[in-house]
NUGUDO-743957 format. One line per field, with one value per residue: x, y, z of N, C-alpha, C in turn. Coordinates in steps of 0.001 Angstrom, whole numbers. Each point is the difference from the previous one (the first is absolute). Layout:
N
n.c1: [X ...]
n.c2: [Y ...]
n.c3: [Z ...]
ca.c1: [X ...]
ca.c2: [Y ...]
ca.c3: [Z ...]
c.c1: [X ...]
c.c2: [Y ...]
c.c3: [Z ...]
% end
This chain:
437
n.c1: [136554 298 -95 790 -295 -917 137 1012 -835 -795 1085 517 -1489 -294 889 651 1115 111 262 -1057 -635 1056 35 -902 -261 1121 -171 -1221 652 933 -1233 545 -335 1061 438 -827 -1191 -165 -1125 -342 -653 -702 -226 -96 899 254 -1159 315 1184 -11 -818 -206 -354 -1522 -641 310 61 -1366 -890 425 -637 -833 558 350 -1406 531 -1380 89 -1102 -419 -374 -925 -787 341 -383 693 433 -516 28 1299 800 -853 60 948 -705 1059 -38 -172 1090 295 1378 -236 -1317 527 -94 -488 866 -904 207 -1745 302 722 -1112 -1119 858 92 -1212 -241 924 -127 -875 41 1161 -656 -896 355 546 -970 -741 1104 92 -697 1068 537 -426 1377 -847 1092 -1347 -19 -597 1057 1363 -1010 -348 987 -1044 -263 -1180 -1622 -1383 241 66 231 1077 353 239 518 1080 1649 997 893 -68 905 -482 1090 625 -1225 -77 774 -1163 -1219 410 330 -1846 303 -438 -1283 534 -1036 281 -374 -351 489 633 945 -216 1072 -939 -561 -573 -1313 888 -1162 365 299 -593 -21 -192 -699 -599 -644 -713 -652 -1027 -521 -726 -967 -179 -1695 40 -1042 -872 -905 -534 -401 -759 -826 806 1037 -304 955 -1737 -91 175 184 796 901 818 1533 871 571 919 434 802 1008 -1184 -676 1241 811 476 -739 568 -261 -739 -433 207 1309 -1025 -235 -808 -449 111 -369 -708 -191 -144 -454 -249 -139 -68 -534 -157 -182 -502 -400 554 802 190 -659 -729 -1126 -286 -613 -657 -634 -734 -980 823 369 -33 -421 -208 622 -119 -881 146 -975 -86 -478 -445 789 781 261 788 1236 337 103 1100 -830 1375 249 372 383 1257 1589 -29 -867 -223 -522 439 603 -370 285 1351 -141 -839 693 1198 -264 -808 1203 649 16 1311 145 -538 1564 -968 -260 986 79 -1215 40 -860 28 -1190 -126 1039 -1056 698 -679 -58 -785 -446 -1547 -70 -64 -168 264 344 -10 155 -951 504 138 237 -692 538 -626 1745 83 -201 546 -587 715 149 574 272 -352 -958 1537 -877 1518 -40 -751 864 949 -568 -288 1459 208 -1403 21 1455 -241 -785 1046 -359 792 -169 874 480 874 -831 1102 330 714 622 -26 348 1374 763 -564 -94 1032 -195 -250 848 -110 1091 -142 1511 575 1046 -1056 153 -1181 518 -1111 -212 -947 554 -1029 527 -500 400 -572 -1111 -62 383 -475 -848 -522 -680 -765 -461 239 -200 1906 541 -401 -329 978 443 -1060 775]
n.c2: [-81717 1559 491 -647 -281 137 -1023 -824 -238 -308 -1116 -578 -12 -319 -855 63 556 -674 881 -66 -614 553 984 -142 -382 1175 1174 -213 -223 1331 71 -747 -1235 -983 914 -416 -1017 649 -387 358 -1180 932 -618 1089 350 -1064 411 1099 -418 -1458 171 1318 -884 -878 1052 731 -1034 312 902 106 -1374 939 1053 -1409 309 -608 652 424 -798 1039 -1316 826 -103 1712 1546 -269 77 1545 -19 -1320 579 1732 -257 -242 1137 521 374 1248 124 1324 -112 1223 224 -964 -1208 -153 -737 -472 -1287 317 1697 -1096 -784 1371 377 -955 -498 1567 -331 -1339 105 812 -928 -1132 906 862 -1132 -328 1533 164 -1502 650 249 -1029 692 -327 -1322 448 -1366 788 -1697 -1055 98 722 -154 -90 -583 1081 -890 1221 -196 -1610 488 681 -108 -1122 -255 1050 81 498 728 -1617 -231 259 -780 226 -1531 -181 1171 101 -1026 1282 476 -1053 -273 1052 -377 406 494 -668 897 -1186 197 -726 -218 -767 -993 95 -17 766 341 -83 1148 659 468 1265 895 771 -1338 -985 790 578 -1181 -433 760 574 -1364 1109 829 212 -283 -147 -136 -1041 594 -1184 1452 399 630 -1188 239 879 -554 1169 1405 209 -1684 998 -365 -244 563 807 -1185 1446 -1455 85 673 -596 -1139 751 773 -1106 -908 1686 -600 1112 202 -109 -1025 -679 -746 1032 398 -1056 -75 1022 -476 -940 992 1485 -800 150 1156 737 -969 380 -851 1148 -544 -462 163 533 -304 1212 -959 -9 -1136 1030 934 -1559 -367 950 -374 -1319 921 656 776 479 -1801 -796 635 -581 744 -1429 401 -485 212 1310 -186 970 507 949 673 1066 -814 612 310 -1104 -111 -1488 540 -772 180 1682 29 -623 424 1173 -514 -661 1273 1021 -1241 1303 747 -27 1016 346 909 -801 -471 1152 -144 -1103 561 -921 46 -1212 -771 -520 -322 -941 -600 -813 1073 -361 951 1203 1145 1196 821 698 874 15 1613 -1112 -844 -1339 67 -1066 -539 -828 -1249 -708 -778 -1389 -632 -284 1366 36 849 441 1533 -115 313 -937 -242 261 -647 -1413 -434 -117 -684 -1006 599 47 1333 1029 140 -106 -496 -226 -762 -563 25 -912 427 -1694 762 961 -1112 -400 703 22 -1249 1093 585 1198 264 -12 715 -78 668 90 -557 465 -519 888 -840 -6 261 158 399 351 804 1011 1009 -993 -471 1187 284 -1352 -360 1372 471 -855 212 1185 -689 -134 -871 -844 -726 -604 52 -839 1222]
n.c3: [-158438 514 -996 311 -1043 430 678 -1165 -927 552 466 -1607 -514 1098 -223 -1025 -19 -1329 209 761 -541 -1060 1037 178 -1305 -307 403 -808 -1074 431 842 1011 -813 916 -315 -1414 903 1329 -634 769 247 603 456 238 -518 540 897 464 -25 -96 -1151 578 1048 -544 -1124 994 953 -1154 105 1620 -570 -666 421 616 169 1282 -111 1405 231 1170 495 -90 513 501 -1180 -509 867 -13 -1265 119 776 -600 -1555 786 459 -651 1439 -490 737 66 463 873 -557 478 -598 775 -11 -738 -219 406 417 500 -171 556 608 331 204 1112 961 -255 254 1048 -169 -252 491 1291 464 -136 684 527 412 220 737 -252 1123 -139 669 1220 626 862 203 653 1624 -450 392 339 1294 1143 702 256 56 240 1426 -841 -826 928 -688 108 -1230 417 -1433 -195 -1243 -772 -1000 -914 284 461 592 -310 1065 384 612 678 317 403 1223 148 1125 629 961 573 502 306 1207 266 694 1025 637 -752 1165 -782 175 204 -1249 -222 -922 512 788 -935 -1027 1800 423 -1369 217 1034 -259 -1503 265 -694 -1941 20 869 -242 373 -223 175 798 857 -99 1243 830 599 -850 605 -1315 517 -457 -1346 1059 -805 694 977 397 365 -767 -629 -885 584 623 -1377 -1091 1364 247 -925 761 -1182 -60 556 957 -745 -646 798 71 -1003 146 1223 -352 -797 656 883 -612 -426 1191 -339 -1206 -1250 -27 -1265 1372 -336 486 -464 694 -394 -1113 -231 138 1543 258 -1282 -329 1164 -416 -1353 918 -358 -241 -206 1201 1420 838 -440 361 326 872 -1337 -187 1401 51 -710 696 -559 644 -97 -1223 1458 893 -1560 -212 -530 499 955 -17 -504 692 1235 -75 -570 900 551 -47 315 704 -102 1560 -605 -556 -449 19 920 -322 -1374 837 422 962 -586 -982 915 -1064 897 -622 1288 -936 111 -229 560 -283 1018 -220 890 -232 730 -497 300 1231 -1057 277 -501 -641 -101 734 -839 482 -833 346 -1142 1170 441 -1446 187 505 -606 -661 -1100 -146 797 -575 -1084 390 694 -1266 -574 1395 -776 -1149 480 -274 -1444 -571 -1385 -954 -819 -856 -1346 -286 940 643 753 -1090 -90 434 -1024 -717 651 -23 -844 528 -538 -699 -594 -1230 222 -1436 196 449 614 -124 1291 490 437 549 -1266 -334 145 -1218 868 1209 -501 -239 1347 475 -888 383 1200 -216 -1078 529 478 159 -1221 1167 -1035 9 -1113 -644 -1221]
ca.c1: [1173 642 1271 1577 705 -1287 521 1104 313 -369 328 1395 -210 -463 1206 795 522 844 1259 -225 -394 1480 480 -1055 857 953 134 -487 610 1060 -512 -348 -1215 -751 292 -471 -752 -1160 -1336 -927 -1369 -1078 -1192 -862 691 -136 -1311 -641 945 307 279 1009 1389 1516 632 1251 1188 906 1221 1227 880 120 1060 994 386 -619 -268 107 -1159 -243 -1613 -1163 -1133 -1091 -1815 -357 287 -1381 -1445 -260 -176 -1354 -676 -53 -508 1186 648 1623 426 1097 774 817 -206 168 -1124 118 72 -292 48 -636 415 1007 -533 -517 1227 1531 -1039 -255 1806 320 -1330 13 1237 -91 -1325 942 1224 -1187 -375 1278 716 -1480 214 1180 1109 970 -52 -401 -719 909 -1058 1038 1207 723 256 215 -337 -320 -1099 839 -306 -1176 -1119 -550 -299 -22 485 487 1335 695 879 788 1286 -715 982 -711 571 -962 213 1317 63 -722 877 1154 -283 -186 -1526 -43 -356 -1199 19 -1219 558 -195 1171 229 1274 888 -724 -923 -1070 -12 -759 -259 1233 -1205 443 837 1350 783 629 1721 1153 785 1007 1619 938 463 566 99 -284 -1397 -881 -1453 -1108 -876 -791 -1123 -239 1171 1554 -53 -807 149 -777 -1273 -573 527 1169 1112 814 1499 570 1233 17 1241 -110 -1339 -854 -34 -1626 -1036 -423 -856 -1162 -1601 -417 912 -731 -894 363 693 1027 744 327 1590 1232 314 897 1497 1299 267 841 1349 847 822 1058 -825 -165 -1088 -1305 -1338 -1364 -1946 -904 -1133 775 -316 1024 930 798 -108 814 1220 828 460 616 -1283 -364 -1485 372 610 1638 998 1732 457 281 1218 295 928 572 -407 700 -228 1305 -31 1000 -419 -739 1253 -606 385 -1279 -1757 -286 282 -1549 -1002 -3 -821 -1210 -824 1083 1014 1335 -366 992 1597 68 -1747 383 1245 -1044 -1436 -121 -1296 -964 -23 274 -1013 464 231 1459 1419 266 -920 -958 185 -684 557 -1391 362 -1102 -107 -1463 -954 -1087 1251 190 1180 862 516 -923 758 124 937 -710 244 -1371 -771 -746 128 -231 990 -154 -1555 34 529 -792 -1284 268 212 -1526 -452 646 95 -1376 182 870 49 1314 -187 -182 -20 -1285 -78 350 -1403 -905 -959 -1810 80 224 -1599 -659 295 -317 -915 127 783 -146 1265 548 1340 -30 -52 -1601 596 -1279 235 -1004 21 -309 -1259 -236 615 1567 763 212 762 1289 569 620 1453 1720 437 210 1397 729 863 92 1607 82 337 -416 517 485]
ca.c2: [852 226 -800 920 1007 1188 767 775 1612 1330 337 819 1075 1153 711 877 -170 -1276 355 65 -1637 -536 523 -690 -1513 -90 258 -1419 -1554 -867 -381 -1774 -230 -284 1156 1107 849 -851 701 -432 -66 -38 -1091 764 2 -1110 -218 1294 687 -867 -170 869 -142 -958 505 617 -1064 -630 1066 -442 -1073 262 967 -496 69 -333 99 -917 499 -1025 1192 -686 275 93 -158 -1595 -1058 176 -552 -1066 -451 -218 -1290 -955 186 117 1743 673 73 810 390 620 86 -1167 -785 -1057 -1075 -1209 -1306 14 1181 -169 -1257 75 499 -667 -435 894 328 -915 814 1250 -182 -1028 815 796 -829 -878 749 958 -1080 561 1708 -670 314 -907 93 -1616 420 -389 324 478 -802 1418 674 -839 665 -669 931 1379 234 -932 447 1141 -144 -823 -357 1036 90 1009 -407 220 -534 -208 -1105 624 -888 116 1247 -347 -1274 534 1273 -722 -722 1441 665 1140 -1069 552 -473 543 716 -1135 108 -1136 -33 -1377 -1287 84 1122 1339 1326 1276 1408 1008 -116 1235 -23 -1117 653 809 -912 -227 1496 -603 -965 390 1664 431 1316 155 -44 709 -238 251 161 835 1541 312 614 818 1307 1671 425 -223 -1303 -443 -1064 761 -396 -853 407 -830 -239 990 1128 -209 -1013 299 927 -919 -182 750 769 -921 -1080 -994 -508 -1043 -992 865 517 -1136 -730 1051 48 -1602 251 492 -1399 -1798 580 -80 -1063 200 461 1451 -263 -1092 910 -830 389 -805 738 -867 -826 192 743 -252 356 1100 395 -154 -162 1288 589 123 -422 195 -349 997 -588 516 101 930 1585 654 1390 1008 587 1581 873 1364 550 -1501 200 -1176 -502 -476 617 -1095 -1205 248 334 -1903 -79 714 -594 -1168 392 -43 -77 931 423 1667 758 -75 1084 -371 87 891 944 -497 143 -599 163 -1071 -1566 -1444 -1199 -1206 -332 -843 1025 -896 1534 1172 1174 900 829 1968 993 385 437 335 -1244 -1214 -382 -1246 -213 -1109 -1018 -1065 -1277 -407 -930 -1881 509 368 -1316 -670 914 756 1309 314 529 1847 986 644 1068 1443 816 844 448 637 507 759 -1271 -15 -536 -677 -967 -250 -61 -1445 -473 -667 427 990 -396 168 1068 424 -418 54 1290 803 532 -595 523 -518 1413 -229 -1124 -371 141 635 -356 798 10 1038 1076 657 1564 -238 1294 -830 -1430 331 918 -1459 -810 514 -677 -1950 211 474 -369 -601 -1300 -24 -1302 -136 -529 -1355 -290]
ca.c3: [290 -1612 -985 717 -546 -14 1400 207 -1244 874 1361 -623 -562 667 816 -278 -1069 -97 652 1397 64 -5 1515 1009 -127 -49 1425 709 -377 732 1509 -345 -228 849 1216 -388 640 851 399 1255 -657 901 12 -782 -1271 -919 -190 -1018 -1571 -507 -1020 280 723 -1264 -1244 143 134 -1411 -878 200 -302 -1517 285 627 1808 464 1239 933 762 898 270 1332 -683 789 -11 -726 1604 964 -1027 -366 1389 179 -543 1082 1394 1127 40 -619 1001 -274 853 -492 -1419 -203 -162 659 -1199 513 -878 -752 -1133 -1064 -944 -538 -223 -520 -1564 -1197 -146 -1088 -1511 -426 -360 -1009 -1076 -238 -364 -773 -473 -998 -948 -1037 -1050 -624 790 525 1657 910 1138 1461 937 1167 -219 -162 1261 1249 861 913 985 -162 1183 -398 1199 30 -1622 -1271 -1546 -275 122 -558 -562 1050 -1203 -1258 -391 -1359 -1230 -1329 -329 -506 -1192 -426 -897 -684 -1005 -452 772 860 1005 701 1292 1414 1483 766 525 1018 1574 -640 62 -891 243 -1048 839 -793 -41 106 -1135 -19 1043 -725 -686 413 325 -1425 -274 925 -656 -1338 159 -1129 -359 -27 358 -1059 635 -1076 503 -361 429 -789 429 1356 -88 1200 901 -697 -525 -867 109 34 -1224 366 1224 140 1569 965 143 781 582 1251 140 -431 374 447 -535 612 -992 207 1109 333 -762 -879 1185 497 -995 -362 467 -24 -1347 540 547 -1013 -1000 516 396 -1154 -315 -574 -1299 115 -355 287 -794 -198 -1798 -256 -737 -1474 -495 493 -958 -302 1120 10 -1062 -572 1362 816 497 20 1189 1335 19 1265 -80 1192 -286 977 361 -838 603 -662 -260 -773 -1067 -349 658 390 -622 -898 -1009 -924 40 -683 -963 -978 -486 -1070 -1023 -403 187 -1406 -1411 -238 1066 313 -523 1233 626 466 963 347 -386 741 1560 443 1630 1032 -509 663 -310 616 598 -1077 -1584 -879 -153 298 -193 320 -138 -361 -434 -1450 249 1059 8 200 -1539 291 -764 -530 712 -609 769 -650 -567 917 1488 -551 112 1654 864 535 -680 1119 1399 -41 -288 765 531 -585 -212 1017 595 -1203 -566 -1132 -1364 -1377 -431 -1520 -857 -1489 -116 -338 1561 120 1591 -258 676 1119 241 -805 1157 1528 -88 -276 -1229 -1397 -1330 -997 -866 -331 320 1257 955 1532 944 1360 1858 954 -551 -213 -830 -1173 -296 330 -1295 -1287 288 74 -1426 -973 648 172 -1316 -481 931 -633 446 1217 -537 -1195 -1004 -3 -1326]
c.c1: [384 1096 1100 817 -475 430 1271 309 -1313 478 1326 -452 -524 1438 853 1037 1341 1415 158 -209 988 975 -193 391 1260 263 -270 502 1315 31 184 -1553 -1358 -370 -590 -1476 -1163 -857 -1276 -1438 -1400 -1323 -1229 313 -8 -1446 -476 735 889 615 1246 1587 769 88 1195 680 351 925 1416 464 262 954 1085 317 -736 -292 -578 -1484 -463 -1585 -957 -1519 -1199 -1318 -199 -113 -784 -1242 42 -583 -1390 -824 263 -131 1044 16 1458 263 1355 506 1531 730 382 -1132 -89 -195 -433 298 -1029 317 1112 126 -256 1162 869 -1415 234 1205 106 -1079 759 1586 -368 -718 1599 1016 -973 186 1571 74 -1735 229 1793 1254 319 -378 -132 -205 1238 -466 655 892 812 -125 -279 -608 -209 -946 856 -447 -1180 -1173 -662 -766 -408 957 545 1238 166 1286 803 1411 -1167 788 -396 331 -1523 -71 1144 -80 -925 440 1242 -731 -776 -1665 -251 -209 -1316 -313 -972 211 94 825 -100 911 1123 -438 -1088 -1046 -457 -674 -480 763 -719 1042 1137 1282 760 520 1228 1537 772 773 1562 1034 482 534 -145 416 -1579 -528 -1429 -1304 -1795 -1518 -1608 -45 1154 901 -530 -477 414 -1655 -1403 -100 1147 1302 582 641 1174 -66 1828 -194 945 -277 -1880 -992 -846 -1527 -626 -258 -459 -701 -1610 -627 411 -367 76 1454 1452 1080 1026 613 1373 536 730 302 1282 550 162 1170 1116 1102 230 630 -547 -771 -1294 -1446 -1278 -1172 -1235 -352 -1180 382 60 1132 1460 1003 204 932 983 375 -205 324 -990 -589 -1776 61 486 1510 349 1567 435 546 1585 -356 -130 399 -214 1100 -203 1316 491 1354 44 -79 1408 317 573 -1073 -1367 586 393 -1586 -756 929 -227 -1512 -261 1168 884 387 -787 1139 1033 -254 -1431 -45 354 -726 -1645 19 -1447 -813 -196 44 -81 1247 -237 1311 693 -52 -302 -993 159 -799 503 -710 1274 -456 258 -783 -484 -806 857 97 557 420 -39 -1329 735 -191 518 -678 -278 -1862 -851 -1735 -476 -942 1011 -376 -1324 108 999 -897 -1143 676 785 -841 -569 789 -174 -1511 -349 1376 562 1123 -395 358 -266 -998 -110 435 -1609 -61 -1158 -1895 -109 -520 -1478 -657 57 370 -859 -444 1609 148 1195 172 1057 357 50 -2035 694 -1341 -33 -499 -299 -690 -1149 139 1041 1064 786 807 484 1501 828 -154 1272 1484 217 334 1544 1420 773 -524 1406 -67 1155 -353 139 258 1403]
c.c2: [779 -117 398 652 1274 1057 606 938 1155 295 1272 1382 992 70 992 464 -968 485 -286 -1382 -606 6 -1043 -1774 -34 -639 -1510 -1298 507 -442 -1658 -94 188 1430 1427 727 -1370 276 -222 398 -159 -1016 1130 255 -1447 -349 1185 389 -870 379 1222 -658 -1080 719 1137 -1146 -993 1257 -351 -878 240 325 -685 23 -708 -113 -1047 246 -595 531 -686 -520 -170 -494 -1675 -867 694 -688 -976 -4 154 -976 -1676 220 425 1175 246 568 746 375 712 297 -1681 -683 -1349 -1363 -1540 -1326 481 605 -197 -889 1340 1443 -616 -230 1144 907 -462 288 1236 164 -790 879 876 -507 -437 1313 368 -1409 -474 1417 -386 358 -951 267 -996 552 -577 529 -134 -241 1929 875 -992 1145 -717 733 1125 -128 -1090 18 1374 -249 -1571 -684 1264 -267 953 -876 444 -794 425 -1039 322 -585 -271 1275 -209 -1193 486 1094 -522 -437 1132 -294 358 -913 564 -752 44 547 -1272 -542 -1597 -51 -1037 -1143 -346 373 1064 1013 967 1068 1088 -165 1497 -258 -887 928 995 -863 -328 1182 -83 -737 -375 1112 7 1638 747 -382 619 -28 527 -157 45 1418 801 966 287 1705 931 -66 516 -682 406 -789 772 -847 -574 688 -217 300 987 1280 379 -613 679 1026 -436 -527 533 483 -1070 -706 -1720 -749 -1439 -1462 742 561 -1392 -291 1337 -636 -1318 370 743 -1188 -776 1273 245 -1378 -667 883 1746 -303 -581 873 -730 845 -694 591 -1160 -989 339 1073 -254 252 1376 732 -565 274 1828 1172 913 -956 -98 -610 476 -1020 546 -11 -54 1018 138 1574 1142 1337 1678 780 1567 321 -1439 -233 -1493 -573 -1000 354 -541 -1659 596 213 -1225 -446 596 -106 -1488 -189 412 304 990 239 1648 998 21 1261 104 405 1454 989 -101 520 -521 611 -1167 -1098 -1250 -1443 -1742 -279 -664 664 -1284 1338 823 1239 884 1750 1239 1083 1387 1361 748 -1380 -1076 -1170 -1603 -102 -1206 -1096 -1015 -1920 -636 -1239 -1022 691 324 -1025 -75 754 815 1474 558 443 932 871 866 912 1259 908 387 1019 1451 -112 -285 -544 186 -718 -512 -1621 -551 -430 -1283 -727 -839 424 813 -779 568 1587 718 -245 504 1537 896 328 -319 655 -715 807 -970 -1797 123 -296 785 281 1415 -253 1028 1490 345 1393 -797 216 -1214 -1097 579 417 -1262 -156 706 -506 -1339 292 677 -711 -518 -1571 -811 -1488 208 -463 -1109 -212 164]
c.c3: [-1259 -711 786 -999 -844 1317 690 -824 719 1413 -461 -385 1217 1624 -163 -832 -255 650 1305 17 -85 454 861 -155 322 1705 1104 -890 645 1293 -231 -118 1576 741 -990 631 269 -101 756 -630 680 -435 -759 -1343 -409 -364 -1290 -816 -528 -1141 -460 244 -802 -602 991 94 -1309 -306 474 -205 -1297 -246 442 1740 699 1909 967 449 1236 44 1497 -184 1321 73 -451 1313 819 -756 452 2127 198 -212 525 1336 1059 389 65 1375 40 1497 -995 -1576 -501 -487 1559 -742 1828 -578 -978 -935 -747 -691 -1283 -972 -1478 -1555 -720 -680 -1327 -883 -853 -268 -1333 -1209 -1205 -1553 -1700 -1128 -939 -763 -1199 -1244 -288 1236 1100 1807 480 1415 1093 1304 1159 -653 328 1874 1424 759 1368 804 350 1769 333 927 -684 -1796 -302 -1114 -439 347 -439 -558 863 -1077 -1465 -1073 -1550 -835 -671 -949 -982 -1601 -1392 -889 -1220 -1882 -797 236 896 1425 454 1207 980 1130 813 655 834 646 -642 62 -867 160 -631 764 -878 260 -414 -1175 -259 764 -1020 -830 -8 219 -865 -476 607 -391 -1034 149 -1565 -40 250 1235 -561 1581 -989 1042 -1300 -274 -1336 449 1087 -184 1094 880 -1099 -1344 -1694 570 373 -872 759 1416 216 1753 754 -270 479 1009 1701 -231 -319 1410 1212 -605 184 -906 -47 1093 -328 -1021 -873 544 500 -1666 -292 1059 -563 -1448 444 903 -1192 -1202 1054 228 -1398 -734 -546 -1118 -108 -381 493 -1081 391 -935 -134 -993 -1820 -722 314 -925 119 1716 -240 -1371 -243 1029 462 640 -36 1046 1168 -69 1599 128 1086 -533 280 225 -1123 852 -444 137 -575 -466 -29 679 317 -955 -651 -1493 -1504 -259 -215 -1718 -675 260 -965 -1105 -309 -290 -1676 -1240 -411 1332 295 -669 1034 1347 750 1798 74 -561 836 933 239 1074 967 -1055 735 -652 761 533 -603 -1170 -1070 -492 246 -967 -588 -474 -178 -179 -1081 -472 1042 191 -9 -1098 524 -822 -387 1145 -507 1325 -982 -524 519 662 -636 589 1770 898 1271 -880 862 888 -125 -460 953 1271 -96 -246 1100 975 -932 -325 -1650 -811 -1101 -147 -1510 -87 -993 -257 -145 1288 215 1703 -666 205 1853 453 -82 785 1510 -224 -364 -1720 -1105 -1238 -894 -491 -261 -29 1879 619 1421 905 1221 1242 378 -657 -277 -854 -1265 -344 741 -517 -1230 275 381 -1347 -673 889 -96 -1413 -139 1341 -417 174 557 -269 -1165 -1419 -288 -1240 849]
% end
């Protein structure tokens, strides 16, 4: 195994910057211990990226956190069923669980939990195995499945006794009756159930693929549910397994608390999705509403200008309201974000981009943005050259110049007389921030 602490000075050196990392702790030591993030662990990932998944889960104990893991271990229980002569027998994507299959169930449940537990308390990190006691269940359907339960209580005083001794709990999927009957639990239903019954901050889903692939196999970075969910799921891509697994992520976020986040990512970038605000992965949110506006007739305008002075440490100039006239204004319904666009020119200049330090991270700025850009061809706007969105910014625009103390980005433009007749205007434009001498 490698050194772990080899591994947390390259997991530090290639996330991001210490400001954001320090955001990121902040945010997560005032969550209760038990309720900072679940992470669901596929029987494939414990076979092929092992060593990945302890060095991210030392980093978090390194750091002071501690996560909850539940996991399964498919391919490991078709190997072992082949190699004892058994056929695998699927109803309704279910496993049909027999006495036999669950002799042979509950051996490799407990392997591939004990390896796990062996492997982080081998690299100095604090774990204890919890093989039941954690999800009361009962036959889901015993004429049709078998040994297949569904959670029907979850009981987390081990969870609790674990965390209490500052380790990580590591859980099997393994569910029993009140009577003591051990049923096989699919492993995505145990893990939603705890959810439910922690209402963490996090949800982690640590794949292979490392996130939720588009229609040509890259990551989508973030989804928010209350504004993208309905069109993601008309798109002919979105099928089969993949198509069920969004929906059983949109019910399980709607029935927590807003604040709750799901990340699939890989185990090798788990750090790096939860401590910077690019992430590495597919962040899911229920998001919020956002609301539009073309004057600032509707607009609260006392709650956008306590966002955008919390956004970025100065007060909108007194006259900011009364000298603006907007083309269009992108606000989150709880004013956590906001847009705001003017036109400048003939061209649509944004004024102001402001998310507030708590949403930073959340993919709320993500999703105005993106529907301000597909509403808005054509771009411009500036930013202080020392502003840390400017990666954001470089990245998601056409073109970039540094005149003055400003960077000034564009879209859309192509001819030269264009991009030169925007720098001079983002460049001479009053500033509607106050001073912060």
């Amino acid at each position: 195994m490698t050194d772990i602490r080899t591994t947390i000075a390259r997991l530090l050196s290639n996330m991001g910057s210490t400001r954001e990392i320090q955001l990121y702790l902040r945010r997560f030591s005032q969550v209760d211990a038990s309720r900072f993030a679940v992470v669901k662990v596929g029987g494939a990932v414990l076979r092929d990226d092992r060593e990945a998944l302890v060095s991210s889960l030392a980093f978090l104990q390194q750091v002071g956190l501690t996560p909850i893991v539940v996991h399964g271990a498919g391919p490991q229980l078709d190997e072992e069923m082949a190699a004892a002569g058994i056929e695998k027998e699927v109803v309704d994507g279910l496993r049909y669980t027999s006495p036999e299959v669950l002799r042979v169930v509950r051996r490799v449940s407990q392997r591939a939990n004990l390896e796990l537990v062996e492997a982080l308390q081998s690299s100095d990190v604090r774990a204890t195995s919890i093989l039941s006691g954690i999800f009361e269940a009962e036959p889901l359907d015993p004429e049709r499945l078998g040994l297949v339960g569904h959670v029907t209580r979850v009981d987390t005083a081990g969870i609790q006794a674990a965390i209490g001794a500052g380790s990580i709990p590591v859980i099997a999927s393994l569910g029993e009756t009140a009577g003591g009957q051990i049923l096989n639990v699919n492993a995505d239903w145990s893990a939603n159930e705890l959810v439910k019954e922690l209402q963490p901050y996090k949800i982690i889903f640590l794949t292979g693929t490392g996130g939720l692939l588009d229609a040509d196999g890259r990551i989508i970075e973030s989804i928010s549910l209350s504004t993208q969910y309905a069109e993601l799921m008309r798109q002919p891509w979105l099928h089969s397994g993949m198509r069920v697994k969004m929906e059983q992520i949109h019910d399980l976020l709607m029935d927590l608390p807003p604040t709750t986040s799901l990340s699939i990512t890989r185990p090798d970038e788990m750090a790096k999705e939860l401590f910077t605000h690019r992430g590495s992965g597919t962040l899911v949110r229920r998001g919020e509403r956002i609301l539009e506006f073309d004057s600032w007739d509707d607009v609260d305008r006392p709650r956008l200008a306590d966002l955008v002075s919390s956004s970025f440490g100065r007060k909108l100039s007194a006259d900011y309201f009364e000298t603006t006239v907007p083309h269009a204004v992108y606000v989150s319904e709880h004013y956590r974000a906001a847009i705001v666009l003017v036109k400048h020119g003939g061209r649509i200049y944004m004024d102001k981009f402001a998310v507030i330090e708590e949403a930073q991270g959340e993919g709320l700025g993500r999703a105005l943005w993106d529907l301000m850009r597909s509403q808005n061809p054509t771009l411009f706007w500036r930013s202080r050259r020392r502003n840390p969105i400017n990666e954001f910014y470089f990245a998601h625009s056409d073109g970039a110049v540094k005149v003055d103390d400003w960077a000034v980005f564009w879209i859309g433009l192509t001819e030269w007389n264009e991009v030169h007749a925007v720098v001079e205007a983002a460049r001479t434009r009053p500033v509607t921030l106050e001073s912060t001498g």
